[in-house]
N, CA, C and O of each residue as an XYZ file, in Angstrom:
844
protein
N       0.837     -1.205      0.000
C       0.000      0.000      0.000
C       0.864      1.243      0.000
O       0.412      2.151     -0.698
N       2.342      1.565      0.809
C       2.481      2.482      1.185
C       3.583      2.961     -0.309
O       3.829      4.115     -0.659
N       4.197      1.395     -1.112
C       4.310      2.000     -2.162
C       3.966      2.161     -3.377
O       4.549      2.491     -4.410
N       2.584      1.783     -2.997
C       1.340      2.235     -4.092
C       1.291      3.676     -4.061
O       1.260      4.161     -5.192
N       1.272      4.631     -2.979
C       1.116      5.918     -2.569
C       2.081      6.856     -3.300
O       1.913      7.866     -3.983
N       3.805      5.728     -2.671
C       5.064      6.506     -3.301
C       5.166      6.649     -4.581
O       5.635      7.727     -4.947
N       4.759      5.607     -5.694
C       4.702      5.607     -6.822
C       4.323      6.675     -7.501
O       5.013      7.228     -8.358
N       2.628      7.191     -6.970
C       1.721      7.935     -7.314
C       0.702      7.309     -8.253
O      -0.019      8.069     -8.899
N       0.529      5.497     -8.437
C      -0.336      4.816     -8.629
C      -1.293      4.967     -7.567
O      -1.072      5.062     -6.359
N      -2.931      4.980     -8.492
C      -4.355      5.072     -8.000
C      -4.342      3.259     -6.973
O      -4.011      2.157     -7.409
N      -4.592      3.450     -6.264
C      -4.880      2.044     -5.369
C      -5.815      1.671     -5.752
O      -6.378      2.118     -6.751
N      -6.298      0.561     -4.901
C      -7.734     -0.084     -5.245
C      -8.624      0.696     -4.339
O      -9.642      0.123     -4.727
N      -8.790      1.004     -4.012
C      -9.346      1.635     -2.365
C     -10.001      3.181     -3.212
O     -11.146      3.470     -2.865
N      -9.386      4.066     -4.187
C      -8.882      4.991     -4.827
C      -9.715      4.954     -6.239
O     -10.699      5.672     -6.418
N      -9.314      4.221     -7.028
C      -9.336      4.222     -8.196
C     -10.949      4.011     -8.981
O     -11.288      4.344    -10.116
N     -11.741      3.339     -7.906
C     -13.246      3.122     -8.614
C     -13.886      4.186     -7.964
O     -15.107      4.129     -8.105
N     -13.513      5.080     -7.340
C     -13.990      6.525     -6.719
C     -14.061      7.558     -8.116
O     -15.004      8.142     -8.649
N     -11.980      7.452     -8.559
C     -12.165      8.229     -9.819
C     -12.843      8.068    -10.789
O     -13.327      8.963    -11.482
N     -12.968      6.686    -10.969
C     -13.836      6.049    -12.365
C     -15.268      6.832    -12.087
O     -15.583      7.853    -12.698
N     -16.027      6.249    -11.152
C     -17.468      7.104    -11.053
C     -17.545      8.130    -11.239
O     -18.470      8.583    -11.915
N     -16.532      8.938    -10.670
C     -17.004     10.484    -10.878
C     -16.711     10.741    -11.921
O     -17.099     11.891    -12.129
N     -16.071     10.217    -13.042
C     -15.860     10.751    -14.330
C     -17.134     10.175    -14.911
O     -17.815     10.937    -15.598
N     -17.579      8.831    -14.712
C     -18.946      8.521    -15.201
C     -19.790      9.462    -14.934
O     -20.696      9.662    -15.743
N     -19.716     10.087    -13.999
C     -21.005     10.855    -13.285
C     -21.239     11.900    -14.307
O     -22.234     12.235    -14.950
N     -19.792     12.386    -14.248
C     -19.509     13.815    -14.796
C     -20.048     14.005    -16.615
O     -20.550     15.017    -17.104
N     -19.833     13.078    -17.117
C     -20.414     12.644    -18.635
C     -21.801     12.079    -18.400
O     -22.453     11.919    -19.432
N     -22.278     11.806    -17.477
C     -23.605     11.510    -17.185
C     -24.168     12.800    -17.215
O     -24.714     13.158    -18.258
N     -24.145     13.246    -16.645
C     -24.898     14.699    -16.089
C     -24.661     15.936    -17.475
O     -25.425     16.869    -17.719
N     -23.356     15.579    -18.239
C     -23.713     16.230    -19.622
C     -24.536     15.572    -20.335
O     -25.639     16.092    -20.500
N     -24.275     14.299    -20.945
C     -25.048     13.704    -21.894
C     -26.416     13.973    -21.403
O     -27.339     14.306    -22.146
N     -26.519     13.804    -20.026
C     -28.247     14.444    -20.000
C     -29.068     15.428    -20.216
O     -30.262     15.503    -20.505
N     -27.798     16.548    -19.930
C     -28.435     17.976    -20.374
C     -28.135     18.488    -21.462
O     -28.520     19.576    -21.890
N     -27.422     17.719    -21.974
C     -27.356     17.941    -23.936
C     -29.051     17.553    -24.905
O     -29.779     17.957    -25.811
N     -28.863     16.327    -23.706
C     -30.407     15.527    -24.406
C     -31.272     16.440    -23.999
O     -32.070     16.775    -24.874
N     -31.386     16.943    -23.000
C     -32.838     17.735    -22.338
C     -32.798     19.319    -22.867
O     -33.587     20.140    -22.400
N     -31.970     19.618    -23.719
C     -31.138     20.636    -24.416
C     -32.373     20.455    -25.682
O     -33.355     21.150    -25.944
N     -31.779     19.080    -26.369
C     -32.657     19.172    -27.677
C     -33.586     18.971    -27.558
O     -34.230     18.934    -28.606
N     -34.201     18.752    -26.515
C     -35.933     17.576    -26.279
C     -36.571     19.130    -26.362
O     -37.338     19.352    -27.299
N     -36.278     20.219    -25.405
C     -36.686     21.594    -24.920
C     -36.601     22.022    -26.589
O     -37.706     22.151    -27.115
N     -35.792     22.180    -27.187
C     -35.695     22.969    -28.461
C     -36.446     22.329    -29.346
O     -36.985     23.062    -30.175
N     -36.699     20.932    -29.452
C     -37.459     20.982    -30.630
C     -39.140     20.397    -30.693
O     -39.832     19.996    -31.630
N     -39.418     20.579    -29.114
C     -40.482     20.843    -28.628
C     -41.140     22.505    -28.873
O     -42.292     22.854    -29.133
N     -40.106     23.176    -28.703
C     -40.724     24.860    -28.965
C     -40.505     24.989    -30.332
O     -41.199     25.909    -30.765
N     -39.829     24.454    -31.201
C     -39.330     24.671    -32.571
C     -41.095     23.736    -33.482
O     -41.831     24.325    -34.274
N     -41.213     22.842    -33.192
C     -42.314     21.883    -33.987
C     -43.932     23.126    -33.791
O     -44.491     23.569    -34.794
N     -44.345     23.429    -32.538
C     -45.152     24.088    -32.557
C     -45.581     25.350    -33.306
O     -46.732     25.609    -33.658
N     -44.114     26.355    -33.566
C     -43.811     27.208    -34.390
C     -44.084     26.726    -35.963
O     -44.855     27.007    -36.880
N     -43.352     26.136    -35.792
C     -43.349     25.496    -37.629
C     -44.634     24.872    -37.749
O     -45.264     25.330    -38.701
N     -45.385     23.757    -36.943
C     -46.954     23.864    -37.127
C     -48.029     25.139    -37.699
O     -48.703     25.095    -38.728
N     -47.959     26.213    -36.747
C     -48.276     27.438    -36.833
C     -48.054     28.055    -38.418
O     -48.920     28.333    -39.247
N     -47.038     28.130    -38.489
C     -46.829     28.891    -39.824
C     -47.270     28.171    -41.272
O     -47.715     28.691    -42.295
N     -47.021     26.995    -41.007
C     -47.736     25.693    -41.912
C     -48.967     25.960    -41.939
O     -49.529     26.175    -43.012
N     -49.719     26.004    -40.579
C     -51.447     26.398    -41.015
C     -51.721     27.601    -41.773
O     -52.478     27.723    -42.736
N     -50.658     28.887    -40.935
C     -50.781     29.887    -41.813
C     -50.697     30.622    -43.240
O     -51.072     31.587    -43.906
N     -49.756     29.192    -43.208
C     -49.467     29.402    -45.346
C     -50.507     28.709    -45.848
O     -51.106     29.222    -46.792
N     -50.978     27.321    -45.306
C     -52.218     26.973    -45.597
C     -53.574     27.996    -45.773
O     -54.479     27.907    -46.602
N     -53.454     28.611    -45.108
C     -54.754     29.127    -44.902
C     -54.748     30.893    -45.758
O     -55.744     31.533    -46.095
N     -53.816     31.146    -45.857
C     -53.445     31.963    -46.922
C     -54.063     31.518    -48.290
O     -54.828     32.181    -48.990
N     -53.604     30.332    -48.516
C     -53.366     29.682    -49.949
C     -55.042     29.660    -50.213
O     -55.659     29.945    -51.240
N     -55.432     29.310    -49.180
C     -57.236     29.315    -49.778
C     -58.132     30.165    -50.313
O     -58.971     29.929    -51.182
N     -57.860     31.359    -49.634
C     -58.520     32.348    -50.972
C     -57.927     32.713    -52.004
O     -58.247     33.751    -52.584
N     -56.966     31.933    -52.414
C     -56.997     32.313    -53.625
C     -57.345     30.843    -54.679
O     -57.244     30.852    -55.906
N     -57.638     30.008    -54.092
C     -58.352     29.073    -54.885
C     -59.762     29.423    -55.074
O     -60.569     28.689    -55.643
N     -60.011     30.499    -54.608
C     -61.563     30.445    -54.732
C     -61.850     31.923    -55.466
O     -63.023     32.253    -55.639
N     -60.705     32.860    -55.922
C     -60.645     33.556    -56.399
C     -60.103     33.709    -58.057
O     -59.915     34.669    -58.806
N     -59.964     32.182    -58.183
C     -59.160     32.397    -59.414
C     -60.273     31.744    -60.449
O     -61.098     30.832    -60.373
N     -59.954     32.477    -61.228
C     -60.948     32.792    -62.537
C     -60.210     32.446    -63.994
O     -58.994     32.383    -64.173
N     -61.150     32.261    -64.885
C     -60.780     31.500    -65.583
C     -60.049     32.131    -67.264
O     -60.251     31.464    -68.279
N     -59.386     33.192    -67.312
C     -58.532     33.581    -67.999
C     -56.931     33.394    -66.554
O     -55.841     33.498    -67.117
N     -56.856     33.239    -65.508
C     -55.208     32.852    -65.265
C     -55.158     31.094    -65.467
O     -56.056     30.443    -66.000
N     -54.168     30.660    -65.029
C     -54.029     29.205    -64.909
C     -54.071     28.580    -63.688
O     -53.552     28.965    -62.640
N     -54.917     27.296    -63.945
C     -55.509     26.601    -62.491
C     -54.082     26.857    -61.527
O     -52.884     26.995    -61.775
N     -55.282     26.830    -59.790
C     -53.827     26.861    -59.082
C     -53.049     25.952    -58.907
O     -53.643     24.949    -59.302
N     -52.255     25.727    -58.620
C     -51.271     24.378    -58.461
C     -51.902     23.174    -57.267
O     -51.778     21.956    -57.401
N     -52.520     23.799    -56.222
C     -53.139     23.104    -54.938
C     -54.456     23.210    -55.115
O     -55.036     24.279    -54.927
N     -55.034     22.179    -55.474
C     -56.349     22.192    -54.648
C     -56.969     22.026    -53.092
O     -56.200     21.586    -52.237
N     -58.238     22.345    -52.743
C     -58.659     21.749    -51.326
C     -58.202     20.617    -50.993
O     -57.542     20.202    -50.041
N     -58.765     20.048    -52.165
C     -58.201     17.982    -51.524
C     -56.701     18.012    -51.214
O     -56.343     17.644    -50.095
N     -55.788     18.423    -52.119
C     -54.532     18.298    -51.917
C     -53.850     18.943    -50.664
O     -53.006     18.349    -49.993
N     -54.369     20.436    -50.365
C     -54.269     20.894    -49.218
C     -54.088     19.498    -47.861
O     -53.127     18.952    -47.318
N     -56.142     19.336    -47.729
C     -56.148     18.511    -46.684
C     -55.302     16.502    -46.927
O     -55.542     15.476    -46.291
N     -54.454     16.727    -47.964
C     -53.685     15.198    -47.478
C     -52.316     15.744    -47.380
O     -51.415     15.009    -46.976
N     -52.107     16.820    -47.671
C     -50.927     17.649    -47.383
C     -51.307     17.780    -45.128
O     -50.295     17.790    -44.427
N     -52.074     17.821    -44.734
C     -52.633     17.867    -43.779
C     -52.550     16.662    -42.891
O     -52.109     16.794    -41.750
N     -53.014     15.287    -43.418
C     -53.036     14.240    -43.122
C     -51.340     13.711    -43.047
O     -50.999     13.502    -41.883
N     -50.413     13.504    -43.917
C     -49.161     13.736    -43.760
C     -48.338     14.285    -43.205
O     -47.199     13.827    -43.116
N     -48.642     15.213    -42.780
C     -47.832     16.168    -41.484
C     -48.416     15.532    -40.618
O     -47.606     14.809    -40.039
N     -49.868     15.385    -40.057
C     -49.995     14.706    -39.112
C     -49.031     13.336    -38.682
O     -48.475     13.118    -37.605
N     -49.048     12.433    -40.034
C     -48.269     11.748    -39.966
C     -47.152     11.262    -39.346
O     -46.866     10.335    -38.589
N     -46.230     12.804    -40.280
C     -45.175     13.261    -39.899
C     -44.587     13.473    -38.529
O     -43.460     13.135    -38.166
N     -45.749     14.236    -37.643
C     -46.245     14.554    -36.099
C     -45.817     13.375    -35.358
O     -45.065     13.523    -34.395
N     -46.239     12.165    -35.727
C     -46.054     11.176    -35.025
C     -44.906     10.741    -35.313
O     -44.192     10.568    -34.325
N     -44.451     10.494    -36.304
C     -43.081      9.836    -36.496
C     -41.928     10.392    -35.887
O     -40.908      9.737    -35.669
N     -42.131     12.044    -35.502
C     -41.011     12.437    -34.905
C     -41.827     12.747    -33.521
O     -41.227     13.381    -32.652
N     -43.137     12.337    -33.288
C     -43.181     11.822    -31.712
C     -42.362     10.250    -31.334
O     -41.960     10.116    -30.178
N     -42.189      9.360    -32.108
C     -41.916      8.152    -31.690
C     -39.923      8.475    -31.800
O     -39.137      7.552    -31.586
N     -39.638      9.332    -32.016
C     -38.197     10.218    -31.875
C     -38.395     10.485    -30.482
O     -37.836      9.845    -29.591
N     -39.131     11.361    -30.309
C     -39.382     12.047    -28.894
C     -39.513     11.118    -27.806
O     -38.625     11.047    -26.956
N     -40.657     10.320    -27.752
C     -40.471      8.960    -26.788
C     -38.947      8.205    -26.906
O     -38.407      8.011    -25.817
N     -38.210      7.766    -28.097
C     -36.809      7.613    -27.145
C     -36.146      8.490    -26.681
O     -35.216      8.081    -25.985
N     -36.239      9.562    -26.778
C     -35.505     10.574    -26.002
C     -35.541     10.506    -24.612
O     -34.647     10.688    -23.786
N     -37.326     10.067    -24.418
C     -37.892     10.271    -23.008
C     -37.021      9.114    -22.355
O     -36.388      9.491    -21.368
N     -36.859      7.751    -22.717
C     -36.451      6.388    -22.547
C     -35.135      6.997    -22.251
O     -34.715      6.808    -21.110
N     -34.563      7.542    -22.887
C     -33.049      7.746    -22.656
C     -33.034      8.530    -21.886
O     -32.187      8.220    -21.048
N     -33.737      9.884    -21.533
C     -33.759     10.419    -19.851
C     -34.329      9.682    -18.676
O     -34.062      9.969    -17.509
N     -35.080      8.773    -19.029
C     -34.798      7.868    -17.881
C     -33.913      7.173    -17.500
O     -33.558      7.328    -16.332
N     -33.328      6.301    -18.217
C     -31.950      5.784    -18.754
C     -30.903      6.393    -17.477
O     -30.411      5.873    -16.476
N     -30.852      7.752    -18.076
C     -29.801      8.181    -17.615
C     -30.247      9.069    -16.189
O     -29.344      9.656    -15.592
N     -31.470      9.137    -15.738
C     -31.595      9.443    -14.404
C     -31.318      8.134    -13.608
O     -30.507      8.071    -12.684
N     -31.999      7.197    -14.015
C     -31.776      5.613    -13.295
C     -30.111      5.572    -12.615
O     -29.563      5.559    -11.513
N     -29.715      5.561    -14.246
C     -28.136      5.117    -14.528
C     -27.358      6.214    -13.402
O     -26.332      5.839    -12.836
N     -28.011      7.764    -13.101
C     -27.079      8.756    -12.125
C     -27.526      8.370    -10.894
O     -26.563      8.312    -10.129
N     -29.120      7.917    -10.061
C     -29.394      7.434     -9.681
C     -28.129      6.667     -8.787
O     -27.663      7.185     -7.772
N     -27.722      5.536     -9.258
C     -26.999      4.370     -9.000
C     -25.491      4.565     -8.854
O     -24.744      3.952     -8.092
N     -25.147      5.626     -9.811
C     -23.560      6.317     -9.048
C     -23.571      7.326     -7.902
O     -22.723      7.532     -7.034
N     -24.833      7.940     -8.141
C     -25.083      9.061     -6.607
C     -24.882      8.045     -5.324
O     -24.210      8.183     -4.302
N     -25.766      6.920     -5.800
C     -25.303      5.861     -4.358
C     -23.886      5.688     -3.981
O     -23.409      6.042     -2.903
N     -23.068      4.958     -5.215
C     -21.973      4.598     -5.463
C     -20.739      5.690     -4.886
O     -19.561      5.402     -4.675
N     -21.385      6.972     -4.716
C     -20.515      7.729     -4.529
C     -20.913      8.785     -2.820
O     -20.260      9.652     -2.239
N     -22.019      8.258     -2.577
C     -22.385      8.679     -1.459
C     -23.290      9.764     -1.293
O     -23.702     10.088     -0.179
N     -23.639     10.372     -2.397
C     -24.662     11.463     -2.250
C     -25.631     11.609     -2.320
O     -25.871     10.431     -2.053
N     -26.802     12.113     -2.481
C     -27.978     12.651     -2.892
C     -28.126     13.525     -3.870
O     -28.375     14.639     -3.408
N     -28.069     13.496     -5.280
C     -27.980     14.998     -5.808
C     -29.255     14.933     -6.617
O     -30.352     14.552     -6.210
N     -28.906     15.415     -7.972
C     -30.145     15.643     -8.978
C     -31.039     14.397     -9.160
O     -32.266     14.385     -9.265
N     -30.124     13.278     -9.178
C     -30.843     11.956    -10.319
C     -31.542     11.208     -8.727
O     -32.451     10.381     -8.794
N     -31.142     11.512     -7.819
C     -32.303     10.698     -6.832
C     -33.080     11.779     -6.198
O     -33.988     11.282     -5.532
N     -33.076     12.439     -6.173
C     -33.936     13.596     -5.397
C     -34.939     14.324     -6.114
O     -36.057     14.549     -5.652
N     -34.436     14.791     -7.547
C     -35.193     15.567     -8.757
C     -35.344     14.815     -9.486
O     -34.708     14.710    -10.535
N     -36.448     13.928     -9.014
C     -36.885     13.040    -10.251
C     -38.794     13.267     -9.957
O     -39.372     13.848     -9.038
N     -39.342     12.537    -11.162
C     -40.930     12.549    -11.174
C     -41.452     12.517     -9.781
O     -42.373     13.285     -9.502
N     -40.849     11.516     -8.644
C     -41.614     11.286     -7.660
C     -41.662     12.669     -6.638
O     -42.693     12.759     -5.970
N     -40.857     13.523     -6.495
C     -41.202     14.882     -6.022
C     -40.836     14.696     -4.778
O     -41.723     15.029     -3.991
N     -39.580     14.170     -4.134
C     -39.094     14.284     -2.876
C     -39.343     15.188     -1.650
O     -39.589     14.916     -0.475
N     -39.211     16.252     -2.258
C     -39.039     17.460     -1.261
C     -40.559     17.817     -0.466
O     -41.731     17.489     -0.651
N     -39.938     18.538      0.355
C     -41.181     18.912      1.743
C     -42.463     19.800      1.048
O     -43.594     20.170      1.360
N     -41.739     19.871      0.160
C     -42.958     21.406     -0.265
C     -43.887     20.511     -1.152
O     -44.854     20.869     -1.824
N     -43.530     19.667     -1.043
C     -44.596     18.541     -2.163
C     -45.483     17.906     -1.017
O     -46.566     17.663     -1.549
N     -45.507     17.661     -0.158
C     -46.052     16.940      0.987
C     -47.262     17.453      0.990
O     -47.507     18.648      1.156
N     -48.550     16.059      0.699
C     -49.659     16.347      0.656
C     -50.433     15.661      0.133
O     -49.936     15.408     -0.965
N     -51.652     15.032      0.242
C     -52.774     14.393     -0.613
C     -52.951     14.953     -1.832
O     -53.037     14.238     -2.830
N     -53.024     16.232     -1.896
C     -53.551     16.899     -3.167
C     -51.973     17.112     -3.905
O     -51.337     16.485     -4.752
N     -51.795     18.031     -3.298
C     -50.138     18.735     -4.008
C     -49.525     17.566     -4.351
O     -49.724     17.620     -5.564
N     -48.928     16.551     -4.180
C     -47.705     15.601     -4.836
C     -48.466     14.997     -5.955
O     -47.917     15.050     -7.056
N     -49.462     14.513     -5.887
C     -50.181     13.854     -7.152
C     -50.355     15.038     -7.707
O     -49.933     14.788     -8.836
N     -50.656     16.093     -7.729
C     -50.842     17.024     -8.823
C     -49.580     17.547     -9.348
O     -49.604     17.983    -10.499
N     -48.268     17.582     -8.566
C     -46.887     17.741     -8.751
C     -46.302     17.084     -9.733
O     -45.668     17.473    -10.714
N     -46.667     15.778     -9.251
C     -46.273     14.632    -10.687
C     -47.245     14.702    -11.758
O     -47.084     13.791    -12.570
N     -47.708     15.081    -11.887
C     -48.409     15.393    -13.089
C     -48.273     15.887    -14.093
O     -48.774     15.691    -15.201
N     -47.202     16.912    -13.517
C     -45.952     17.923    -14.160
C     -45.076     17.171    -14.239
O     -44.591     16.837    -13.158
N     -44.471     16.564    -15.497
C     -43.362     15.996    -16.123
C     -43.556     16.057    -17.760
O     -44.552     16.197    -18.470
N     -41.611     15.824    -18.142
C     -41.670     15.513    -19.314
C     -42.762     14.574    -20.085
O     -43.190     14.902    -21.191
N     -43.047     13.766    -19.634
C     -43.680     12.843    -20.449
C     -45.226     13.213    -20.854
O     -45.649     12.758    -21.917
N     -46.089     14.033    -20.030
C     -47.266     14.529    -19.877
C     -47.019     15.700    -20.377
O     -48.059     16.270    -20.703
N     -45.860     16.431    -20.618
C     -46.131     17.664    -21.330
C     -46.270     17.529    -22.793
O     -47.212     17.975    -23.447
N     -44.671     16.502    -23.518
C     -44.755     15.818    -24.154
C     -45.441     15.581    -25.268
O     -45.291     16.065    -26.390
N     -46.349     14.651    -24.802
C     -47.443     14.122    -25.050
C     -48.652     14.780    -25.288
O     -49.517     14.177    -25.923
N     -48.884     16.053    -24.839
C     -49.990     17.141    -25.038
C     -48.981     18.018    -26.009
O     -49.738     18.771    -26.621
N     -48.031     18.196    -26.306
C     -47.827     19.179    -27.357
C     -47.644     18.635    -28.984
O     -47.775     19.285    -30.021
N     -47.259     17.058    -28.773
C     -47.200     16.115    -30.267
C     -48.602     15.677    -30.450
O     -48.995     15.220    -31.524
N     -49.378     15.816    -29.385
C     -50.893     15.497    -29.855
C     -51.725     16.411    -30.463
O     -52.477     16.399    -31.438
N     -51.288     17.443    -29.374
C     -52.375     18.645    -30.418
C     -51.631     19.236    -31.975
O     -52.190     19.529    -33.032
N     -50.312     19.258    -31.639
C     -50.040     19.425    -33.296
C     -50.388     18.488    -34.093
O     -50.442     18.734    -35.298
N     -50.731     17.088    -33.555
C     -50.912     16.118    -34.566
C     -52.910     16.276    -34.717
O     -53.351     15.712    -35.718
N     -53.863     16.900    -33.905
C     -54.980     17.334    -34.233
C     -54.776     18.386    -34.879
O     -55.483     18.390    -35.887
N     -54.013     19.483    -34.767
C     -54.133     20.444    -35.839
C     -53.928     20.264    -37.140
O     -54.691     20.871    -37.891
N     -52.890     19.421    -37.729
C     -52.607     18.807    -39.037
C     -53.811     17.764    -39.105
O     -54.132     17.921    -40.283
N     -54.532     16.969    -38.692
C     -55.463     16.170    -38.803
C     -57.042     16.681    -38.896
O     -58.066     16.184    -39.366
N     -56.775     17.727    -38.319
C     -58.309     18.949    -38.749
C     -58.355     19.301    -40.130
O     -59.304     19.267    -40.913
N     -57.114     19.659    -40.303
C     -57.080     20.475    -41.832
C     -57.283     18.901    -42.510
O     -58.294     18.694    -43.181
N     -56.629     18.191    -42.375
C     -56.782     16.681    -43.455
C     -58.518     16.393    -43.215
O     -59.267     16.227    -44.177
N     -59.003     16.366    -41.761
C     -60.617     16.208    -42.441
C     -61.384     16.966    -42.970
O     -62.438     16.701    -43.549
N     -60.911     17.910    -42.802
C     -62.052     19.545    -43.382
C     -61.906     19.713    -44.997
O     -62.706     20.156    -45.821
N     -60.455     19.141    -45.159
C     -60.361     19.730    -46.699
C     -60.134     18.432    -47.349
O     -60.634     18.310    -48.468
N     -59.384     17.294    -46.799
C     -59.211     15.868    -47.712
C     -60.954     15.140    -47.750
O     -61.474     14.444    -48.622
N     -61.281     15.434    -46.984
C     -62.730     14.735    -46.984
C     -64.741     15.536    -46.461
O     -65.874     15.176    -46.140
N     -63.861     16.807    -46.742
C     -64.668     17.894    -46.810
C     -66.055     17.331    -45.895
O     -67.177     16.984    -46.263
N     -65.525     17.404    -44.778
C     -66.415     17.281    -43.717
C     -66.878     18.526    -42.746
O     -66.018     19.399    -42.629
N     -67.855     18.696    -42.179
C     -68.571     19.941    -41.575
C     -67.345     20.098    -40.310
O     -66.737     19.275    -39.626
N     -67.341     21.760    -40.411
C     -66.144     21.922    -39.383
C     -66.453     21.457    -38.000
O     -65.636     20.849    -37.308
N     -67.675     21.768    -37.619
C     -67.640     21.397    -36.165
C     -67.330     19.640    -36.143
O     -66.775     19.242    -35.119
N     -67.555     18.919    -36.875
C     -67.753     17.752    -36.765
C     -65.868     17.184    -36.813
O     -65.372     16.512    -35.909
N     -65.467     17.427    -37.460
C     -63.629     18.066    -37.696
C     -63.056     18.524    -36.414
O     -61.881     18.190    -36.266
N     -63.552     19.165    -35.503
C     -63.238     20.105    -34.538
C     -63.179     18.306    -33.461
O     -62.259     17.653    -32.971
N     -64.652     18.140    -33.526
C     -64.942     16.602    -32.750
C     -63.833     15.690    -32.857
O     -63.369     15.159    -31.848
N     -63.376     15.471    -34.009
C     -63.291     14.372    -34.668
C     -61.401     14.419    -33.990
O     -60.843     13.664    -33.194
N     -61.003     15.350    -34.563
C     -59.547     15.749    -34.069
C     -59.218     15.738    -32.938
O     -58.300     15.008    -32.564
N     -59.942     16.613    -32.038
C     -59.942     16.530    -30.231
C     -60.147     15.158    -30.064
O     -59.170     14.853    -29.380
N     -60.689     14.291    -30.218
C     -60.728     12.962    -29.716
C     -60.036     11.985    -30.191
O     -59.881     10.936    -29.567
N     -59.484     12.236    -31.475
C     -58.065     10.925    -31.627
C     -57.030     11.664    -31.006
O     -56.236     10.925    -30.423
N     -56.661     13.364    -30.902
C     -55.455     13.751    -30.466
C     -55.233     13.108    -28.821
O     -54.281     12.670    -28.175
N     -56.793     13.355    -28.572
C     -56.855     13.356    -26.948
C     -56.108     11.492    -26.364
O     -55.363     10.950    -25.548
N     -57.261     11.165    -27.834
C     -56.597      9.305    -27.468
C     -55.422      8.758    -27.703
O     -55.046      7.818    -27.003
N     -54.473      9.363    -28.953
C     -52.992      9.240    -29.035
C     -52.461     10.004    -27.899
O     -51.395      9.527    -27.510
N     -52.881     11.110    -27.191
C     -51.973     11.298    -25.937
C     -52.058     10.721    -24.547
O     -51.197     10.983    -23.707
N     -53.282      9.793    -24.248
C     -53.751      8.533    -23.397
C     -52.963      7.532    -24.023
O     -52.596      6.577    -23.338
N     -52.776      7.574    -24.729
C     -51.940      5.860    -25.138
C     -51.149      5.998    -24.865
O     -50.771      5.160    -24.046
N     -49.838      7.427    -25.324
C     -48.654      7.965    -25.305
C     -48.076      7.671    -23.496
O     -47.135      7.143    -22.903
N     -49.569      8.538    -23.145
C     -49.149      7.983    -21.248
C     -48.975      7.070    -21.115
O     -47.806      6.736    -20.920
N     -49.669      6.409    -21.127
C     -50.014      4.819    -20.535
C     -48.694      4.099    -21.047
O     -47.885      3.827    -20.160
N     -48.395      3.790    -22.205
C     -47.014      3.535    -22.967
C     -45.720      3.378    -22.464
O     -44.924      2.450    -22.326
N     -45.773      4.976    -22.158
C     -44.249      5.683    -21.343
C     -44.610      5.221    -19.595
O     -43.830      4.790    -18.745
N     -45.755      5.444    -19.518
C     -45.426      5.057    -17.925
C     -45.430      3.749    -17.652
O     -45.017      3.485    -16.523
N     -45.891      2.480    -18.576
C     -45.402      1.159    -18.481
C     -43.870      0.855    -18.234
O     -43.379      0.165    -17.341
N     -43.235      1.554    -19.265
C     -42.182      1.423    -20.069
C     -41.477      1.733    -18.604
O     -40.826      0.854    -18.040
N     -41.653      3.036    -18.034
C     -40.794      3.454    -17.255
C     -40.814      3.032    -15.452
O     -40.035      3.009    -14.499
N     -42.251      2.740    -15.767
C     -42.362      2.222    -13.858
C     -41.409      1.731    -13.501
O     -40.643      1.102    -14.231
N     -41.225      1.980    -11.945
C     -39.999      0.825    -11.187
C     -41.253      0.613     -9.783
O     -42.025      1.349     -9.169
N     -40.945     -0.552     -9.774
C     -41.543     -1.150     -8.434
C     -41.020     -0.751     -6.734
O     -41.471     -1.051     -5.629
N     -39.827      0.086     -7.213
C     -39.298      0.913     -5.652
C     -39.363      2.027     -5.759
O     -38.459      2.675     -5.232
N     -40.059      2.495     -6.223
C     -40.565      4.284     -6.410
C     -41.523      4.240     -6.134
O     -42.207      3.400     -6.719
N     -42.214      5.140     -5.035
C     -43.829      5.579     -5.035
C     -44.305      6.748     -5.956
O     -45.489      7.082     -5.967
């Protein structure tokens, strides 16, 4: 031991101390790199939704304005609403992006979780997680409504309703159905792809030693 010290070789006693904390230390980036892009292209999709309806919805009076010395417009209604139906599409395919993201922030809270032990502390990954540790959460009402507030439930309400907003325009104009009935029709698959989305992720993610 003592000329393990003189050397300036890591001992055994020593050396799986350094290892963790360098794990830790690339843990705790790779997570906030990920929670970096999850945040950005959560505010970025809603925007670009938006402006999509708005060029859409531009484009319509002038299909209904054009007369018959210019040349037909390039888009019709129908084409509009499967232009509509496809983004919806689209909506989902880079929701099922978004759900591994979610998988991989669990991943890696679990995974910090288990070196915070390893290393003796309490920090972000066991304390700031869904279940809501702290005193100010203490309560029948407040902690269940606390957890309620997470990635996965926010999530899930912002890829749903963009995926009803692209799915309104696909029934109103691909299958020229009465708007209110469109209005119905959208709110209740968005509402049911973001019930599944829960149910899904919180299978996926339960642990049996967490309340």
């Amino acid at each position: 031991m003592m000329s393990d010290l003189a050397s300036g070789q890591p001992t055994a006693s020593t050396q799986p101390s350094s290892f963790v904390t360098t794990a830790y230390s690339e843990l705790c980036r790779s997570y906030q790199q990920l929670h970096e892009f999850r945040m950005k292209l959560l505010g970025l999709l809603p925007i670009a939704s938006v402006v999509g309806l708005v060029a859409l919805g531009k484009a319509l009076p002038t299909l209904g304005k054009a007369v018959t010395t210019l040349p037909q417009p390039e888009f019709s209604p129908e084409a509009l609403g499967y232009i509509g139906i496809f983004s919806g599409i689209f909506t989902l395919a880079l929701f099922g992006y978004e759900v591994r993201s979610l998988l991989m922030c669990h991943d890696y809270s679990v995974t910090g979780a288990h070196l915070e032990a390893a290393m003796g502390v309490r920090g972000q990954f066991t304390l700031c997680d869904e279940a809501r540790h702290f005193a100010c959460y203490q309560g029948r009402i407040k902690r269940p409504l606390a957890r309620l507030v997470n990635d996965k439930v926010t999530s899930s309400l912002v890829y749903s309703f963009v995926f009803s907003s692209w799915f309104f325009v696909g029934l109103k104009f691909a299958f020229a159905m009465q708007t209110h009935r469109c209005v119905w029709w959208a709110a209740s698959i968005g509402a049911t792809v973001a019930g599944a989305a829960l149910l899904f992720l919180g299978a996926l993610t339960r642990e049996k030693n967490k309340g």
